[in-house]
Biopython code that builds the backbone (N, CA, C, O; Angstrom):
import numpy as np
from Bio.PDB.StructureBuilder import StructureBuilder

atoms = [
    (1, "UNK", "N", (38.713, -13.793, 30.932)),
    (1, "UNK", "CA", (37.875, -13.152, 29.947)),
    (1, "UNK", "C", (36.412, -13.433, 30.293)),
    (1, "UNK", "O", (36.172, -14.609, 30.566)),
    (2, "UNK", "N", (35.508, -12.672, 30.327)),
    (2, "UNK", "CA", (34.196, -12.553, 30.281)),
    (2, "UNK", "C", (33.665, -11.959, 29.452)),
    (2, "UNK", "O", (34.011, -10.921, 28.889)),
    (3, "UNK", "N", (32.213, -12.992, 29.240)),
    (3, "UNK", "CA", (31.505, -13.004, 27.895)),
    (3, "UNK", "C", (30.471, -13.131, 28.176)),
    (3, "UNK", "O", (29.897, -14.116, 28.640)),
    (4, "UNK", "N", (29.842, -11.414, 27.743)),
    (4, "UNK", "CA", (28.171, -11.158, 28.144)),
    (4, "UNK", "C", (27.621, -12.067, 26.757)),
    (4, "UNK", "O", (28.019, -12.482, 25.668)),
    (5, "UNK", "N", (26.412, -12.048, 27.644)),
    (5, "UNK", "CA", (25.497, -12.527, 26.374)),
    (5, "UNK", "C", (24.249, -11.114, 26.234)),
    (5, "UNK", "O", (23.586, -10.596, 27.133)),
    (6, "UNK", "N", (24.277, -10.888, 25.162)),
    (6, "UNK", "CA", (23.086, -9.524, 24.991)),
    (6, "UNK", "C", (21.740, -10.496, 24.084)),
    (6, "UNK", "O", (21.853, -11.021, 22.976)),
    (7, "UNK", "N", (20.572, -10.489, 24.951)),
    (7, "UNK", "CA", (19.525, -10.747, 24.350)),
    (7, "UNK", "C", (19.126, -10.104, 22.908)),
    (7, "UNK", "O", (19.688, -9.021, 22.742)),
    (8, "UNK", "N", (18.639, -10.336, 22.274)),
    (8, "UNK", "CA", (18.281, -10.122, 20.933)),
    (8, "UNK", "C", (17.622, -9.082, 20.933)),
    (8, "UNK", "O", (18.242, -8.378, 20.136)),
    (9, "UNK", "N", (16.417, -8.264, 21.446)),
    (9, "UNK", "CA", (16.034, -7.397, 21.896)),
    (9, "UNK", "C", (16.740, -6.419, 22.020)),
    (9, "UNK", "O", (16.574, -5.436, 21.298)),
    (10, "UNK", "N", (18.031, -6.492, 23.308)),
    (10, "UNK", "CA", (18.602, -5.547, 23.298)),
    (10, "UNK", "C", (19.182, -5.440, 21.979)),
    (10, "UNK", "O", (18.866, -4.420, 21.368)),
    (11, "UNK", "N", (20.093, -6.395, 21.290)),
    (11, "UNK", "CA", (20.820, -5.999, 20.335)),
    (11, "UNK", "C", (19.562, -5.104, 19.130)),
    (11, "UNK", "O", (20.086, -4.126, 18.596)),
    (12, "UNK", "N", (18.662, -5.255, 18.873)),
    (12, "UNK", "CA", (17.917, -5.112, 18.155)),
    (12, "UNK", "C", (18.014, -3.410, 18.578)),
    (12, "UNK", "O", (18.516, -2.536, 17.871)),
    (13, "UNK", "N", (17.440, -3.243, 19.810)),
    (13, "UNK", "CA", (17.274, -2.152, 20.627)),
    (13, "UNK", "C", (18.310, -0.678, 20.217)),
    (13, "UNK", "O", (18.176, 0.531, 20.027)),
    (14, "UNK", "N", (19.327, -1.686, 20.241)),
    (14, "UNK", "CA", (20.773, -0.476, 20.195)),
    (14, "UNK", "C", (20.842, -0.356, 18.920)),
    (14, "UNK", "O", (21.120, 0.722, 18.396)),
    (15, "UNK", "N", (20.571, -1.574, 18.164)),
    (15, "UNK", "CA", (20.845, -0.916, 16.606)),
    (15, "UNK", "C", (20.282, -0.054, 15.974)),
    (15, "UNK", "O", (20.865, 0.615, 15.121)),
    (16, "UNK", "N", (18.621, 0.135, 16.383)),
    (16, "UNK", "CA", (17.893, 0.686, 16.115)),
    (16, "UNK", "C", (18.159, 2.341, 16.556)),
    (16, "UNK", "O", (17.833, 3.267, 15.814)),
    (17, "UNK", "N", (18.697, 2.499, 17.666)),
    (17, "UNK", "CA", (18.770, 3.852, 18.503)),
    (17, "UNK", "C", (20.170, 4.593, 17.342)),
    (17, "UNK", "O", (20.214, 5.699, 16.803)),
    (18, "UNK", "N", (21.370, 3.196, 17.293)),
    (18, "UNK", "CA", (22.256, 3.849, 16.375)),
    (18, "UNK", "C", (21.860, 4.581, 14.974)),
    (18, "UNK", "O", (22.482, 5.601, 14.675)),
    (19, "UNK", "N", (20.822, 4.079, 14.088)),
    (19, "UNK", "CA", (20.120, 4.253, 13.314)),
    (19, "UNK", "C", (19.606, 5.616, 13.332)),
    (19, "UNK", "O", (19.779, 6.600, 12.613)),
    (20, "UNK", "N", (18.975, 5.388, 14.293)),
    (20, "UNK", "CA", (18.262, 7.096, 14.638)),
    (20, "UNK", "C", (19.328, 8.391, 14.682)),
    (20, "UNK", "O", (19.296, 9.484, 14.117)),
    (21, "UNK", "N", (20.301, 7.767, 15.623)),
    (21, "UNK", "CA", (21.483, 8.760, 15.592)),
    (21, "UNK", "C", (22.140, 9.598, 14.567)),
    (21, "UNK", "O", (22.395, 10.796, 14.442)),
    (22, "UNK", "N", (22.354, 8.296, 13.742)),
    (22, "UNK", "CA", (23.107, 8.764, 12.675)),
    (22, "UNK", "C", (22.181, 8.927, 11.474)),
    (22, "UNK", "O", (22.804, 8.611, 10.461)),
    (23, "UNK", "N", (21.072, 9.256, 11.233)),
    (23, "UNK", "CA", (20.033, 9.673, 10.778)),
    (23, "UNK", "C", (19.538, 10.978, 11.347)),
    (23, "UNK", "O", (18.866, 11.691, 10.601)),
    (24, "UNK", "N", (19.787, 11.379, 12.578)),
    (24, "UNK", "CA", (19.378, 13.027, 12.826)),
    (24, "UNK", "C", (20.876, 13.321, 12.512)),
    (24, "UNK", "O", (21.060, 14.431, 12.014)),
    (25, "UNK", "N", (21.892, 12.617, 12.687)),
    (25, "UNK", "CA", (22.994, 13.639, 12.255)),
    (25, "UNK", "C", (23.150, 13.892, 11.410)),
    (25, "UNK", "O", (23.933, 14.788, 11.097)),
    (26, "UNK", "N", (22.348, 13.095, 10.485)),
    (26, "UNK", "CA", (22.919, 13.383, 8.617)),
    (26, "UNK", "C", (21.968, 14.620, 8.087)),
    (26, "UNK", "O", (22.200, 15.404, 7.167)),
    (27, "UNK", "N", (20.628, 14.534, 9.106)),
    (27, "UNK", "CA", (19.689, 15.550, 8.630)),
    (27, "UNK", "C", (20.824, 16.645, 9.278)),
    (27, "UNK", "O", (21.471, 17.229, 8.409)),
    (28, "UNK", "N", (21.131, 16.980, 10.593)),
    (28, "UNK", "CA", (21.547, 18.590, 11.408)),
    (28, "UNK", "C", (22.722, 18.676, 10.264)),
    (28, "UNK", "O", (23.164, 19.824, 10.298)),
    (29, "UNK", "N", (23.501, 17.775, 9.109)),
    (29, "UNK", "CA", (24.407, 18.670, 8.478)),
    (29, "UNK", "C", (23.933, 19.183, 7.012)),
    (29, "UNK", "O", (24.728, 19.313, 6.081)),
    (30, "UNK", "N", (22.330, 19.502, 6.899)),
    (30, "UNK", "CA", (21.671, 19.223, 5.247)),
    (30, "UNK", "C", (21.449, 21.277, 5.691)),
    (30, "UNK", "O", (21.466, 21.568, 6.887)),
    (31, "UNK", "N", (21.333, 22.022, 5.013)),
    (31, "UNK", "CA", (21.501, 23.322, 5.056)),
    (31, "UNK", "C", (19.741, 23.401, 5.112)),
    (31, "UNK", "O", (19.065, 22.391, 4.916)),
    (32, "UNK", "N", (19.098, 24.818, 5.423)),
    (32, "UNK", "CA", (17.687, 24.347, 5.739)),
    (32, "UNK", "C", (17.157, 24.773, 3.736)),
    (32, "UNK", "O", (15.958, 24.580, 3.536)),
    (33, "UNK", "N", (17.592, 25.044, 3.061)),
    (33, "UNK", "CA", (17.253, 24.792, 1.971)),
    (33, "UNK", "C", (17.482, 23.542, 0.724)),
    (33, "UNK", "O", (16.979, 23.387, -0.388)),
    (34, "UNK", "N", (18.609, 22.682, 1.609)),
    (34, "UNK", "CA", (18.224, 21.615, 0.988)),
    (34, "UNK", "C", (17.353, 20.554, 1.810)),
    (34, "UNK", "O", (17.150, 19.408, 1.409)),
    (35, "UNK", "N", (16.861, 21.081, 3.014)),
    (35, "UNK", "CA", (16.017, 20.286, 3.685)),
    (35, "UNK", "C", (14.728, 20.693, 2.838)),
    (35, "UNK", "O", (14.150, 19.747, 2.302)),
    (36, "UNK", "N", (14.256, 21.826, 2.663)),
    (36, "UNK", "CA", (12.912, 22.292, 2.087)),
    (36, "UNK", "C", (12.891, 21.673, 0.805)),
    (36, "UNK", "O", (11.861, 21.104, 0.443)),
    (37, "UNK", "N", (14.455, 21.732, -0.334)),
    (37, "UNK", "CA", (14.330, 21.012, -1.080)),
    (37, "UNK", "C", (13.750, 19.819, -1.364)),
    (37, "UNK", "O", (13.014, 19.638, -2.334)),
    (38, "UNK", "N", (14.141, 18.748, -0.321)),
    (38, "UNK", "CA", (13.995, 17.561, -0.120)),
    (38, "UNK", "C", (12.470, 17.616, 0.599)),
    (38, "UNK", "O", (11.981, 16.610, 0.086)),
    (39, "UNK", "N", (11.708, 18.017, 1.230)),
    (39, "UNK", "CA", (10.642, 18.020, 1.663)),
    (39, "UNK", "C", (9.490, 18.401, 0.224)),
    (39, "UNK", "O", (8.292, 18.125, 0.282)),
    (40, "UNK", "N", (9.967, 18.886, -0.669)),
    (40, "UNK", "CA", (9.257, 19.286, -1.407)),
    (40, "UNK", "C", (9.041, 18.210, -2.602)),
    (40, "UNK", "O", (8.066, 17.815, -3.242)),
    (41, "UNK", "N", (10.131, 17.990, -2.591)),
    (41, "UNK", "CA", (10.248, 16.548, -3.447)),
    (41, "UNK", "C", (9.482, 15.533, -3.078)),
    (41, "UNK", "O", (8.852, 14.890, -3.917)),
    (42, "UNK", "N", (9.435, 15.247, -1.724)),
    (42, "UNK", "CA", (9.117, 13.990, -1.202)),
    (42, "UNK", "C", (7.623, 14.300, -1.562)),
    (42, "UNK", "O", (7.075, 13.694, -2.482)),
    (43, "UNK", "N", (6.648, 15.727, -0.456)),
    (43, "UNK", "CA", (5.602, 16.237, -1.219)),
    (43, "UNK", "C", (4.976, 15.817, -2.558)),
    (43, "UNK", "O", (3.780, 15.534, -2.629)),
    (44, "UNK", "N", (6.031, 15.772, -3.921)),
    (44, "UNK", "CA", (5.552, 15.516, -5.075)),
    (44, "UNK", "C", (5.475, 14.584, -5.292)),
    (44, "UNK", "O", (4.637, 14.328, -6.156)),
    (45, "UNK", "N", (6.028, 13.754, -4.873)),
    (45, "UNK", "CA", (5.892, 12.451, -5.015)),
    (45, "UNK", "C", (4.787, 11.126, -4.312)),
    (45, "UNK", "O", (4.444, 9.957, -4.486)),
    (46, "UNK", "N", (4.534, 12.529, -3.269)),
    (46, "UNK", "CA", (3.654, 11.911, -2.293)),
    (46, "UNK", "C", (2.404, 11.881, -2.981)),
    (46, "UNK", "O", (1.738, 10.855, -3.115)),
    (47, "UNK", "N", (2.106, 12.931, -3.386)),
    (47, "UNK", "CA", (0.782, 13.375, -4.484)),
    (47, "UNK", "C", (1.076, 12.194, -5.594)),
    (47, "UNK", "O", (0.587, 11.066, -5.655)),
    (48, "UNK", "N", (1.905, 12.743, -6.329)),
    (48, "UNK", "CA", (1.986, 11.557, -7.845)),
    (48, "UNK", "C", (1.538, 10.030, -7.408)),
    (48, "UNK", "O", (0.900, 9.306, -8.173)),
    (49, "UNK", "N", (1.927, 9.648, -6.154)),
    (49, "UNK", "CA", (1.393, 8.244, -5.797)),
    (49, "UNK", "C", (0.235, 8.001, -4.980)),
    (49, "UNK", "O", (-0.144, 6.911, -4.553)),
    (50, "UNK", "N", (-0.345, 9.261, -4.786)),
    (50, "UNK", "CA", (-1.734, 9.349, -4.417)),
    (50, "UNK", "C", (-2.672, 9.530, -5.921)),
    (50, "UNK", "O", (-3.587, 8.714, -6.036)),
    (51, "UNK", "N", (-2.530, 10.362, -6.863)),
    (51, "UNK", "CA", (-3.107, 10.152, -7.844)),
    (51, "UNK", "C", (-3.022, 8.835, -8.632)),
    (51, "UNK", "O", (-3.991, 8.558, -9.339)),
    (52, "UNK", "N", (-1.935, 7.956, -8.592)),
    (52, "UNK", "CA", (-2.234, 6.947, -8.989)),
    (52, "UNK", "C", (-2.928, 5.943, -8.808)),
    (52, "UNK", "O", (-3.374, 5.126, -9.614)),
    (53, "UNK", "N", (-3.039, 6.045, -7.370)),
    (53, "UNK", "CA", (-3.397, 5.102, -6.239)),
    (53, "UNK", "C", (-4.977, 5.527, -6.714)),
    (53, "UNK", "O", (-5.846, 4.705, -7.005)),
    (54, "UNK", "N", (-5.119, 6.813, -6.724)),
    (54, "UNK", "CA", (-7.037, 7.204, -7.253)),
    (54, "UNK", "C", (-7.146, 6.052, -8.663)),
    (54, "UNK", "O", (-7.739, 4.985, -8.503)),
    (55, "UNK", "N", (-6.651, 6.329, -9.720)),
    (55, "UNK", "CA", (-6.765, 6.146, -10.888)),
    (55, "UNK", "C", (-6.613, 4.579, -10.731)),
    (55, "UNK", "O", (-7.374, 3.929, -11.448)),
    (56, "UNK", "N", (-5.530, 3.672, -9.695)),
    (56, "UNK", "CA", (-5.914, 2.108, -9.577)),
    (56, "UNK", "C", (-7.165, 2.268, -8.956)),
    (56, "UNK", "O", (-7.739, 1.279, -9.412)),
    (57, "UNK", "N", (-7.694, 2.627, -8.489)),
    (57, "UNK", "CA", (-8.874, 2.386, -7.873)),
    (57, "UNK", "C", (-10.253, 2.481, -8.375)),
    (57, "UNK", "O", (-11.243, 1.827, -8.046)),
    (58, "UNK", "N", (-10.079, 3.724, -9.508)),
    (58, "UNK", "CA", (-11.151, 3.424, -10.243)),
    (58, "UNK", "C", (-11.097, 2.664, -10.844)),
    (58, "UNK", "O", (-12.072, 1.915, -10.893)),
    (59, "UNK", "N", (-9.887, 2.377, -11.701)),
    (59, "UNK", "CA", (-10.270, 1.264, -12.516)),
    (59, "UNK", "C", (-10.847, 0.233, -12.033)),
    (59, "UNK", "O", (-11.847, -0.221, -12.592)),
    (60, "UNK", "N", (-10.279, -0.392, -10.792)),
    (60, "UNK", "CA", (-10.511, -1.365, -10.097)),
    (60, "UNK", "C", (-12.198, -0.882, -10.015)),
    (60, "UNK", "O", (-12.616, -0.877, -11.173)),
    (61, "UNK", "N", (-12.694, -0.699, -9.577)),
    (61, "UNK", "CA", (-14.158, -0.060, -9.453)),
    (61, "UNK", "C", (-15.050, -0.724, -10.730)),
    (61, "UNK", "O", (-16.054, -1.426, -10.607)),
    (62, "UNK", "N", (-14.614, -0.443, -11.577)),
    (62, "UNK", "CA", (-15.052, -0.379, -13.127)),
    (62, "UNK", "C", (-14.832, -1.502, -13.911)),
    (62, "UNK", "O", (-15.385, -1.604, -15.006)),
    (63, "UNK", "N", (-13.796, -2.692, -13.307)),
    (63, "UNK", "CA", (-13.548, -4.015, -13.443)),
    (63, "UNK", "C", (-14.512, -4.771, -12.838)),
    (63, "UNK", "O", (-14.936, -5.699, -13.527)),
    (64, "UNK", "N", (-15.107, -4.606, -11.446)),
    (64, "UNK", "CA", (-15.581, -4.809, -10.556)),
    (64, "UNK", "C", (-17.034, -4.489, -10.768)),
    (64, "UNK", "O", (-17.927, -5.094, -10.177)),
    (65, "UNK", "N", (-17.252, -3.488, -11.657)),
    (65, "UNK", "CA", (-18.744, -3.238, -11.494)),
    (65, "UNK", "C", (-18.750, -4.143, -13.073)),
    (65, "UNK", "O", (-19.545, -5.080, -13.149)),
    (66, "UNK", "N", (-18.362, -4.008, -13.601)),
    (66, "UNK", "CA", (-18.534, -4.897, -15.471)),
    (66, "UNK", "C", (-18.467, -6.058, -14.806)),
    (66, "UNK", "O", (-19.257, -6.891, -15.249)),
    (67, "UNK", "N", (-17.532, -6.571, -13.521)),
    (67, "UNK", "CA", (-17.852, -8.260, -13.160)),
    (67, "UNK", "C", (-18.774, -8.630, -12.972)),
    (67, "UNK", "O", (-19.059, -9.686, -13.537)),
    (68, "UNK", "N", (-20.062, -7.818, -11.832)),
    (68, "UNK", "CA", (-20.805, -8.195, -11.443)),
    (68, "UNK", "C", (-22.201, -7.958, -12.215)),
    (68, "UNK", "O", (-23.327, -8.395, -11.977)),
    (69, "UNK", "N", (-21.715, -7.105, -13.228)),
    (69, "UNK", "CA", (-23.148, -6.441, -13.843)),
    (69, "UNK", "C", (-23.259, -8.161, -15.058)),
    (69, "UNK", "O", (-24.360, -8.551, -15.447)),
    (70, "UNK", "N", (-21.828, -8.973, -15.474)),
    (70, "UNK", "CA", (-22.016, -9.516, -16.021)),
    (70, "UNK", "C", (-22.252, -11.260, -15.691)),
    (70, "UNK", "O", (-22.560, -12.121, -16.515)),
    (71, "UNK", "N", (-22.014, -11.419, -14.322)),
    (71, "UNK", "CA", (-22.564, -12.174, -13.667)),
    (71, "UNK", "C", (-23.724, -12.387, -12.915)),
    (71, "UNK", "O", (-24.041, -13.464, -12.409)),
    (72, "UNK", "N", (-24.382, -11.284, -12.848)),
    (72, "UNK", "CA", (-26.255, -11.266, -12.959)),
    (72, "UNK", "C", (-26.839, -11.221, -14.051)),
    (72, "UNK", "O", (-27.992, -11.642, -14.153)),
    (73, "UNK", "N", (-25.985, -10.564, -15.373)),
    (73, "UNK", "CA", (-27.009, -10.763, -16.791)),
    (73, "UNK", "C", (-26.937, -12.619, -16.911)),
    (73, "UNK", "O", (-28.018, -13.206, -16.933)),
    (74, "UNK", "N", (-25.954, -13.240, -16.964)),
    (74, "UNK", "CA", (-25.503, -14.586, -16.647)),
    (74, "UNK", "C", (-26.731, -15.629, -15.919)),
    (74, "UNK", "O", (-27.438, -16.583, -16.242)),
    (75, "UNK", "N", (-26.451, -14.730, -14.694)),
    (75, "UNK", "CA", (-27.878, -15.780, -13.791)),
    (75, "UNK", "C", (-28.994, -14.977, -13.822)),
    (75, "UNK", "O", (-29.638, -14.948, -12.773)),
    (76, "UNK", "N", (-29.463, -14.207, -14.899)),
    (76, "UNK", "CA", (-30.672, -13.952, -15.345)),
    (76, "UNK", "C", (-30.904, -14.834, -16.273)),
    (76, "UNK", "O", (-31.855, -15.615, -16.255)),
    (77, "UNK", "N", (-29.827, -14.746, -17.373)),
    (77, "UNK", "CA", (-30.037, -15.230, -18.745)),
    (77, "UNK", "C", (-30.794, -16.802, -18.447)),
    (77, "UNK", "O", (-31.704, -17.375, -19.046)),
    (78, "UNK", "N", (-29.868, -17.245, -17.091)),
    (78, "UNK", "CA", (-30.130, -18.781, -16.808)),
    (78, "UNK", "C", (-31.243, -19.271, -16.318)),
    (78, "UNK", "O", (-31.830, -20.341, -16.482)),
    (79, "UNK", "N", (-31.490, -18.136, -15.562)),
    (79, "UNK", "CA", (-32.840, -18.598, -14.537)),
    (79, "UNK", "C", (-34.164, -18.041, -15.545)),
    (79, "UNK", "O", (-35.189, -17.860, -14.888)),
    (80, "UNK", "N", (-34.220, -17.913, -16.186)),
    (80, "UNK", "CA", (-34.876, -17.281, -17.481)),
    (80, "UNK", "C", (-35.317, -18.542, -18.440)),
    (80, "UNK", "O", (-36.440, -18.709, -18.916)),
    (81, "UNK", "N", (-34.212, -19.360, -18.604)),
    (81, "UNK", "CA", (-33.827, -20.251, -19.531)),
    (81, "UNK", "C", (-35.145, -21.362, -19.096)),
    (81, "UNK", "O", (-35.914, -21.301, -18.137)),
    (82, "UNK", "N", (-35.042, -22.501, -20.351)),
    (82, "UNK", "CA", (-36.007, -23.470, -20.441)),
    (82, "UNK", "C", (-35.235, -24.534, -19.336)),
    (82, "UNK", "O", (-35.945, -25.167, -18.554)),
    (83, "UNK", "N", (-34.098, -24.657, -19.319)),
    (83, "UNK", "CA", (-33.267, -25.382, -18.507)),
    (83, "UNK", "C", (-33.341, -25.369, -16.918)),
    (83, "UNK", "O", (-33.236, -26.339, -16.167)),
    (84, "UNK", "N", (-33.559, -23.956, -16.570)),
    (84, "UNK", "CA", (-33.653, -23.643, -15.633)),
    (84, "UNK", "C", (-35.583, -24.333, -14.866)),
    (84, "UNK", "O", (-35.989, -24.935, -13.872)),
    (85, "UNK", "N", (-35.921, -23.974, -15.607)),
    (85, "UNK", "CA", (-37.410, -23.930, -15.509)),
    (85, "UNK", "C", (-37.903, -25.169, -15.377)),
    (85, "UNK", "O", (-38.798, -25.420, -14.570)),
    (86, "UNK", "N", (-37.335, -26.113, -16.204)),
    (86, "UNK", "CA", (-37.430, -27.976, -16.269)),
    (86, "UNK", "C", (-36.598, -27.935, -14.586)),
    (86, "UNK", "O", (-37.235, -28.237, -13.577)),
    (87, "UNK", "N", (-35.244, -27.553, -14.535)),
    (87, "UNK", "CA", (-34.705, -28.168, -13.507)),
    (87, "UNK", "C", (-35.132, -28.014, -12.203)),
    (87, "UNK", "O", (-35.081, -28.900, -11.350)),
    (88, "UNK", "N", (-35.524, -26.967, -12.053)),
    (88, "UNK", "CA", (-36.425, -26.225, -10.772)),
    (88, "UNK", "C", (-37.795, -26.423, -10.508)),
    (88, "UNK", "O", (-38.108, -26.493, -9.320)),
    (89, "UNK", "N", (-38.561, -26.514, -11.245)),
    (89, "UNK", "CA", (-40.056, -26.445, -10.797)),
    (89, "UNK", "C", (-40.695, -27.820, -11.004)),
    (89, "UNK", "O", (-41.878, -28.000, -10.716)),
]
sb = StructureBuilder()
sb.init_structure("model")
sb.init_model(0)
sb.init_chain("A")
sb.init_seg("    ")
for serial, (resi, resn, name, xyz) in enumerate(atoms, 1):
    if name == "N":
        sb.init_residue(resn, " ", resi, " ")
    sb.init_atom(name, np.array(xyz, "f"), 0.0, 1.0, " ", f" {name:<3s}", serial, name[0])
structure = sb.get_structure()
């Protein structure tokens, strides 16, 4: 009896190719209208998580600008202050 040894790579290699295989075969048996189906879907969904992705972002924006607008009124208020003025000069 003989006993290859297959590097990890390869094994990785082949599993991956099997993958592919049986992934175009599952698409060549989908009819081309439930392929468009499915393309269209994916489409909507692609959008719906692009508009969200806008809407985290502004917010984020708007968290971000109230942080900083309120951490310069902060080190105004301070450097302003009698405290400031004794400690510094």
């Amino acid at each position: 009896m003989v006993w290859y040894v297959f590097p990890r790579w390869l094994e990785h290699f082949l599993g991956r190719s099997l993958h592919h295989v049986s992934s175009y075969l599952a698409r060549t048996r989908l009819s081309a209208t439930e392929l468009e189906v499915r393309h269209n879907m994916t489409e909507l969904r692609l959008h719906r998580v692009e508009k969200e992705a806008d809407l985290i972002m502004k917010r984020l924006d708007r968290q971000l600008e109230k942080g900083i607008h309120k951490v310069a009124k902060n080190l105004s208020d301070f450097l302003k202050s009698e405290e400031a003025r004794v400690r510094y000069m």
